[in-house]
C-alpha positions as CSV (number, residue, x, y, z in Angstrom):
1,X,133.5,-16.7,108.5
2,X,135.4,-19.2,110.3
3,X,137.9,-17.7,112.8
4,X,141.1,-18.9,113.1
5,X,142.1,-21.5,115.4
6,X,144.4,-19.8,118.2
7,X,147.5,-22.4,118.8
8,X,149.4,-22.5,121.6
9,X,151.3,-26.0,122.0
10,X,152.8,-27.2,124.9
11,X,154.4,-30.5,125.6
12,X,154.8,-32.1,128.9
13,X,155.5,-35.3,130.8
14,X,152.6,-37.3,131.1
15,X,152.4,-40.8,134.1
16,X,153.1,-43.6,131.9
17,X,150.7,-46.4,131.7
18,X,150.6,-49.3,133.9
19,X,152.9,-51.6,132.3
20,X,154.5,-49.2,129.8
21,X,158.1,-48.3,128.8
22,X,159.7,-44.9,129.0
23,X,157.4,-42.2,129.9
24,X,154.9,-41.0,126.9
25,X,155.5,-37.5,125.7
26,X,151.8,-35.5,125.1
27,X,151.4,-32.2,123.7
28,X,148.7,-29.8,125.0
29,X,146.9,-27.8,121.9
30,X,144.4,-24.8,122.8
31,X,141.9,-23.9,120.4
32,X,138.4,-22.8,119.3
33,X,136.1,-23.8,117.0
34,X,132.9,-21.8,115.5
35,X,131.0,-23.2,112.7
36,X,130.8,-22.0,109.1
37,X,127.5,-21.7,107.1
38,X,129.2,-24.1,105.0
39,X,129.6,-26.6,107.3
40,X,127.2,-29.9,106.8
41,X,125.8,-30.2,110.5
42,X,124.2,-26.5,109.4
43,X,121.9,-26.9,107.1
44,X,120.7,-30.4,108.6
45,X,120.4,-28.3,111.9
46,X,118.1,-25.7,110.4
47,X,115.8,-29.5,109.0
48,X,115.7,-30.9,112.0
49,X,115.1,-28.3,114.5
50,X,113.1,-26.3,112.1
51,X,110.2,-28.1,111.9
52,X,111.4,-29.5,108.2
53,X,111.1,-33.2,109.2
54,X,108.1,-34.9,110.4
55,X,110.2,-37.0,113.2
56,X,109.1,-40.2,114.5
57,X,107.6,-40.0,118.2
58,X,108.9,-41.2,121.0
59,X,107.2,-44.9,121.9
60,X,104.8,-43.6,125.0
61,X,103.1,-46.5,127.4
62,X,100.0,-45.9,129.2
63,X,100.3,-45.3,132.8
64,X,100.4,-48.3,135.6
65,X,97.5,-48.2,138.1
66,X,99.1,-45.3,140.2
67,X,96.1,-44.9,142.4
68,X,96.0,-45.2,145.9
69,X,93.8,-47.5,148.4
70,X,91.9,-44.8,150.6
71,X,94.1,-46.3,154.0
72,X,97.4,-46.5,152.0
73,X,100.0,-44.8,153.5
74,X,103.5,-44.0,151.7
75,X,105.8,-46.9,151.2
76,X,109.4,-46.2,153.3
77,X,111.5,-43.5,150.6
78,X,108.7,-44.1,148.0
79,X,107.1,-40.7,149.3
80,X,103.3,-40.5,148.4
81,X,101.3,-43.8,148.5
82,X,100.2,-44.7,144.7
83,X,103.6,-43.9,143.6
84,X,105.2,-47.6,143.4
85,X,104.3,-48.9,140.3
86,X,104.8,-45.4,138.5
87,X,108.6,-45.6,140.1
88,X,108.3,-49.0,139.1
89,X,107.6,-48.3,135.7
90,X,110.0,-45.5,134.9
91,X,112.9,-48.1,136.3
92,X,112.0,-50.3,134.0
93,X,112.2,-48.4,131.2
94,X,115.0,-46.5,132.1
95,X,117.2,-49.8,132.4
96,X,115.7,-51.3,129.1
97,X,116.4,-47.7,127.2
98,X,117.6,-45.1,129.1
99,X,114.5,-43.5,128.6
100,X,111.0,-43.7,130.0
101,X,107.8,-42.0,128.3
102,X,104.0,-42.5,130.7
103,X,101.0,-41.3,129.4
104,X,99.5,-40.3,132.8
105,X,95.9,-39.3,132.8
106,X,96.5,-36.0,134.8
107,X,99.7,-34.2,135.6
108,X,101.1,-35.6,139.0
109,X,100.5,-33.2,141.9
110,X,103.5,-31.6,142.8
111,X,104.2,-33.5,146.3
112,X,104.3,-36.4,144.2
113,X,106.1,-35.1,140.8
114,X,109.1,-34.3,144.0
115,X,108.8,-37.8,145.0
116,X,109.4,-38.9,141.3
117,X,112.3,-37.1,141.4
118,X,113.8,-38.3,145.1
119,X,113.1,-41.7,143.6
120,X,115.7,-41.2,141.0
121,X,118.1,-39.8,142.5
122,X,118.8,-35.4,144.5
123,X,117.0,-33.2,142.4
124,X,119.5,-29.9,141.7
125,X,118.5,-26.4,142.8
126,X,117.8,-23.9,140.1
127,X,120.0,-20.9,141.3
128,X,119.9,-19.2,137.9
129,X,118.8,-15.7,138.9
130,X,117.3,-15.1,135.6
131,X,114.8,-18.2,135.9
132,X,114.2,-17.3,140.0
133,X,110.7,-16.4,138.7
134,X,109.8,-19.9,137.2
135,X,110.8,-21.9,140.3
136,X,108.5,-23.6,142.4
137,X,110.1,-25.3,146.0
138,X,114.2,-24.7,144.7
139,X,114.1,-27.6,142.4
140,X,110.9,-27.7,140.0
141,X,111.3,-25.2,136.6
142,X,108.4,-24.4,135.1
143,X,109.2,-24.0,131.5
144,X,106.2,-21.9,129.5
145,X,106.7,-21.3,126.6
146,X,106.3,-16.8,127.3
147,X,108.5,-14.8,125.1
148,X,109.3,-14.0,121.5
149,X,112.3,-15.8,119.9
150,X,115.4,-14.1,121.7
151,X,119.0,-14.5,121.4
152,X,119.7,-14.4,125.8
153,X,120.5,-17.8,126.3
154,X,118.9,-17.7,129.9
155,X,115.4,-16.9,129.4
156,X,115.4,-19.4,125.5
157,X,113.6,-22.0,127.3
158,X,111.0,-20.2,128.1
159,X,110.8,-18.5,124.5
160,X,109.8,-20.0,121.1
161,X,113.4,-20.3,120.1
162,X,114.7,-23.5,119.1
163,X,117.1,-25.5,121.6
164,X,120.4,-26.9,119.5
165,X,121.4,-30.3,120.6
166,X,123.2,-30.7,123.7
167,X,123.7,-33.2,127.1
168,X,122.7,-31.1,130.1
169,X,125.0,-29.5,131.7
170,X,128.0,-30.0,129.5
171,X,130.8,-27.7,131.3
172,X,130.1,-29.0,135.0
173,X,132.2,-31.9,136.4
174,X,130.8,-35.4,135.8
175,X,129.3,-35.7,139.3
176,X,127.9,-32.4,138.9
177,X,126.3,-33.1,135.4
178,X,122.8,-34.5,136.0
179,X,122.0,-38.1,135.6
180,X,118.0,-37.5,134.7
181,X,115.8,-34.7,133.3
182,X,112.4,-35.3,133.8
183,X,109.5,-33.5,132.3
184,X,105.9,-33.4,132.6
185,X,103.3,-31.6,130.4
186,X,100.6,-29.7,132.4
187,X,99.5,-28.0,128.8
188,X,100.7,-28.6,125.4
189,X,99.5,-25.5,124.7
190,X,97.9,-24.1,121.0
191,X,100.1,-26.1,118.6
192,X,101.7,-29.5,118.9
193,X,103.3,-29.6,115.9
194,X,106.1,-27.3,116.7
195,X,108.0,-27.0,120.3
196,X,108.6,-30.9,120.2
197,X,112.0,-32.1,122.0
198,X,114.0,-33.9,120.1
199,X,116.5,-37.0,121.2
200,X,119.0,-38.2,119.8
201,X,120.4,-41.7,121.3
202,X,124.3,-41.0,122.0
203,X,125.1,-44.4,121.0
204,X,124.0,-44.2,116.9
205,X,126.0,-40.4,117.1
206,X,129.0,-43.0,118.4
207,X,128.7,-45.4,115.5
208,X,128.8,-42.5,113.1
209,X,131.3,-41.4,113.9
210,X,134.9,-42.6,113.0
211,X,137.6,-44.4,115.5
212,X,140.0,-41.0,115.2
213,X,137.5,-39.0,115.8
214,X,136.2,-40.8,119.0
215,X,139.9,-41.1,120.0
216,X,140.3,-37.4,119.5
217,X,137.3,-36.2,121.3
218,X,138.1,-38.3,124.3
219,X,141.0,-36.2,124.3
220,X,139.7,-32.9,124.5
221,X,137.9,-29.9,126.8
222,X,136.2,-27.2,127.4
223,X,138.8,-24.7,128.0
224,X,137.0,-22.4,129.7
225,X,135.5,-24.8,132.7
226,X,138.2,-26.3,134.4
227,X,136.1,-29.1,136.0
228,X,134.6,-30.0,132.2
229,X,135.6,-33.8,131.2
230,X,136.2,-34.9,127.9
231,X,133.9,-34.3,125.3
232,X,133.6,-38.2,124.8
233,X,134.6,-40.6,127.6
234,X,133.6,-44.1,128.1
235,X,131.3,-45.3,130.7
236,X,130.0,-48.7,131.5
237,X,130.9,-49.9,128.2
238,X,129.5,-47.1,126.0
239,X,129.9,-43.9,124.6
240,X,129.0,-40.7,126.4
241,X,129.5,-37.2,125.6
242,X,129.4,-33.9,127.2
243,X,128.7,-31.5,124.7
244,X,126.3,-29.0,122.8
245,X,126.0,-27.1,120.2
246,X,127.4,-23.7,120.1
247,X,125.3,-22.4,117.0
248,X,127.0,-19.7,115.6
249,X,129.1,-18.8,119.1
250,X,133.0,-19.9,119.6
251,X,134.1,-23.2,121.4
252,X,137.0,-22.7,122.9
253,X,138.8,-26.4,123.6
254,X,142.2,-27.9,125.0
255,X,143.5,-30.9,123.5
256,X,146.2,-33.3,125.3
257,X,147.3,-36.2,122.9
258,X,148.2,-36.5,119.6
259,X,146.9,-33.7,117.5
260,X,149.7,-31.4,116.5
261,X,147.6,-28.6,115.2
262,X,143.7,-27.3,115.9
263,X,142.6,-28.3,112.4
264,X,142.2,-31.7,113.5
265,X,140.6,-31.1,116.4
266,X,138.0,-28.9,114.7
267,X,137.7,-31.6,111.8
268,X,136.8,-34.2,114.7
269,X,134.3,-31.4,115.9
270,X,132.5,-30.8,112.3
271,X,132.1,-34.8,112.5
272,X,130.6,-35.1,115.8
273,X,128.1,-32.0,114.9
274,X,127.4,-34.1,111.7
275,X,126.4,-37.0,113.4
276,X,124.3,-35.5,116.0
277,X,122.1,-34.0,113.1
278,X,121.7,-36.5,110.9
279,X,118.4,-37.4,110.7
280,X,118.0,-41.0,111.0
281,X,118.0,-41.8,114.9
282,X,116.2,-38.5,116.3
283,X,112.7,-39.0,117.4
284,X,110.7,-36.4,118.7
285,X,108.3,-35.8,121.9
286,X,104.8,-34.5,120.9
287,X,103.7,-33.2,124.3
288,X,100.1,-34.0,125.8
289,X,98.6,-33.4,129.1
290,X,99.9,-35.7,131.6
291,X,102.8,-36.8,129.7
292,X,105.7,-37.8,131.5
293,X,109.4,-37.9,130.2
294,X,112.7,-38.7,131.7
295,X,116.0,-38.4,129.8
296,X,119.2,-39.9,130.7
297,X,121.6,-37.3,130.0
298,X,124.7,-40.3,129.3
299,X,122.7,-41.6,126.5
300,X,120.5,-39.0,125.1
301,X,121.5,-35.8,123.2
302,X,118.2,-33.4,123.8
303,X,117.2,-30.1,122.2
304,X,113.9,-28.4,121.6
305,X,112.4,-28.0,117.4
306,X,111.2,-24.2,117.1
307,X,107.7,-23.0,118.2
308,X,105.3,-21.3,116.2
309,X,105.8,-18.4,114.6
310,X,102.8,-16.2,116.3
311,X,102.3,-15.8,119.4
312,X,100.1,-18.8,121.0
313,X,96.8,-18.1,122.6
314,X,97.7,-21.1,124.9
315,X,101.1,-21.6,126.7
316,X,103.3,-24.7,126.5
317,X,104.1,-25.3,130.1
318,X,106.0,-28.6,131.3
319,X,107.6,-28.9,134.9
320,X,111.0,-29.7,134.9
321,X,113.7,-31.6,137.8
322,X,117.6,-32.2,137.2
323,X,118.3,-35.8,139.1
324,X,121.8,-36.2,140.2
C-alpha cells in the first residue's frame, strides 16, 4: 500500500527573472513517493527486466586495427601504443550516439583498459567498503556475477538480482555524477540469455512524457542529498535525468514551483517510471568475450535483466570504470 505523501509547504521569495516584474512567489512541497503494485511502470518492470521480452541488441562494430607496430611507442596522453584508433573509434560513436559498442577480439589488458578510461575523461575511485574486495588499482570493479539474489543493495551487482533502471549516480552533484560507464566482458559466463543490461535512450523517455510533467520534474529533488539536481534538467539542448528506480523502497523528494500538494508530484513520478519501462526504445547488451561498452550516463537510463535462476557453473565477469 501506498504511503501517504508527508506535506509540509513552505512559501518563500524566490530572485525574479532577468527581465521580470515583481518578484515570483514559489512554494516549497516535501514529499515521498513508493510505488503501488497497481501502478503501470510495475508490471512492465517485472517484462522487461524479467527476461519476458526478447529485447533488441545493441548495434556492436567490429574492432579497428588496435595492434601495435613492434617499435611503436605510446602516443603523448594516448597511454599504450595501439590504442589510437580504439579511442578513436569509441569518440566517434559516442558523438554520433552517446554510446559506443566494440567487439574486441580479446579483453584489453588492464594497462590499457586504464588508458581507455584516462582517454575519456578521471576514472572515480570505488571507496565502497562493501565492494573493496572487487577492486583492482582504486578504479577498476570487477563485477562477477557470485551470489544468490539478495535484497543488500551493495553487493546486487555482483548477485543474479536484477538492476531497476537508473542514471549512475543519481543523488551526487552534477559534477560528481559520472559522465561514462564503460564495461568490458572478460566472460559471459554459462547463460547469455539472462544478465543482459538494458538501455534505455533518455531522450524517447522525454518524448513520452508530457510538458507538465517534464516541467514538474525539473522542479524537483532528492530530499535526502543536498547536492542532488533536479530530477530532469536540460543540457545542451536535451533532456537529462538523474534518477532510478526505487522498487518497492520510498523516495523522498522536494518540490519548489508550482505544485500545491504531493499528489501531483507523485503523478509526474508514476509517468516518468512509465516511460522508462515501456518497451519500445530498450535494447539490450548480450555480453561476449571482448566486448566493450561505454554508456553516457546524460543520455542513457541503464539497469541489468535478472540472471538465471541456478547457480551458473561459469561466472559473468565484466570490468567496470566511472569517467568523470
Amino acid at each position: 500500500m501506498e504511503q501517504p505523501a508527508h506535506v509540509r509547504p513552505e512559501t518563500r521569495s524566490a530572485p525574479p527573472p532577468p527581465g521580470a516584474g515583481p518578484t515570483a512567489r514559489e512554494t516549497v512541497v516535501h514529499g515521498s513517493f513508493r510505488a503501488t503494485p497497481s501502478d503501470p511502470h510495475v508490471a512492465a518492470r517485472e517484462v522487461l527486466l524479467g527476461n519476458g521480452l526478447r529485447l533488441p541488441g545493441t548495434d556492436t562494430t567490429p574492432a579497428p586495427d588496435t595492434t601495435p607496430a613492434p617499435d611503436a611507442s605510446p602516443a603523448p596522453g594516448n597511454g599504450p601504443a595501439g590504442s589510437d584508433g580504439l579511442h578513436r573509434e569509441v569518440t566517434e560513436q559516442l558523438w554520433h550516439r552517446g554510446l559506443a559498442a566494440i567487439q574486441l577480439d580479446e579483453p584489453l589488458p588492464q594497462d590499457r583498459f586504464l588508458a581507455l578510461g584516462a582517454f575519456l575523461g578521471t576514472a572515480t575511485p570505488e571507496t565502497d567498503p562493501a565492494v573493496r574486495p572487487y577492486v583492482e588499482d582504486g578504479v577498476v570493479l570487477n563485477l562477477r556475477s557470485e551470489h544468490a539474489p539478495t535484497q543488500d543493495v551493495s553487493l546486487q551487482p555482483f548477485a543474479r538480482n536484477s538492476l531497476s533502471l537508473h542514471s549512475e549516480s543519481s543523488g551526487a552533484a552534477p559534477a560528481g555524477q559520472p559522465r561514462y560507464i564503460v564495461l568490458m566482458c572478460v566472460d559471459p559466463g554459462d547463460d547469455a540469455h539472462h544478465a543482459n543490461t538494458v538501455l534505455v535512450p533518455m531522450r524517447d523517455v522525454a518524448r513520452r512524457l508530457s510538458p507538465g510533467a517534464l516541467d514538474l520534474l525539473s522542479r524537483t529533488r532528492y530530499r535526502d542529498s543536498s547536492e542532488a539536481p533536479p530530477v530532469a534538467r536540460r543540457v545542451d539542448g536535451h533532456w537529462v535525468f538523474s534518477f532510478r528506480d526505487f522498487l518497492d523502497q520510498e523516495l523522498r523528494w522536494t518540490h519548489t514551483g508550482p505544485a500545491g500538494d504531493a499528489e501531483t508530484v507523485n503523478g509526474a513520478l508514476r509517468e516518468l517510471l512509465t516511460a522508462m519501462y515501456e518497451p519500445g526504445p530498450a535494447t539490450g547488451v548480450r555480453w561476449r568475450r571482448g566486448l566493450l561498452v561505454v554508456i553516457d550516463n546524460t543520455y542513457y537510463f541503464h539497469g541489468r535483466t535478472a540472471g538465471s535462476a541456478t547457480p551458473p557453473r561459469r561466472q559473468r565477469h565484466l570490468k567496470r570504470l566511472r569517467i568523470r
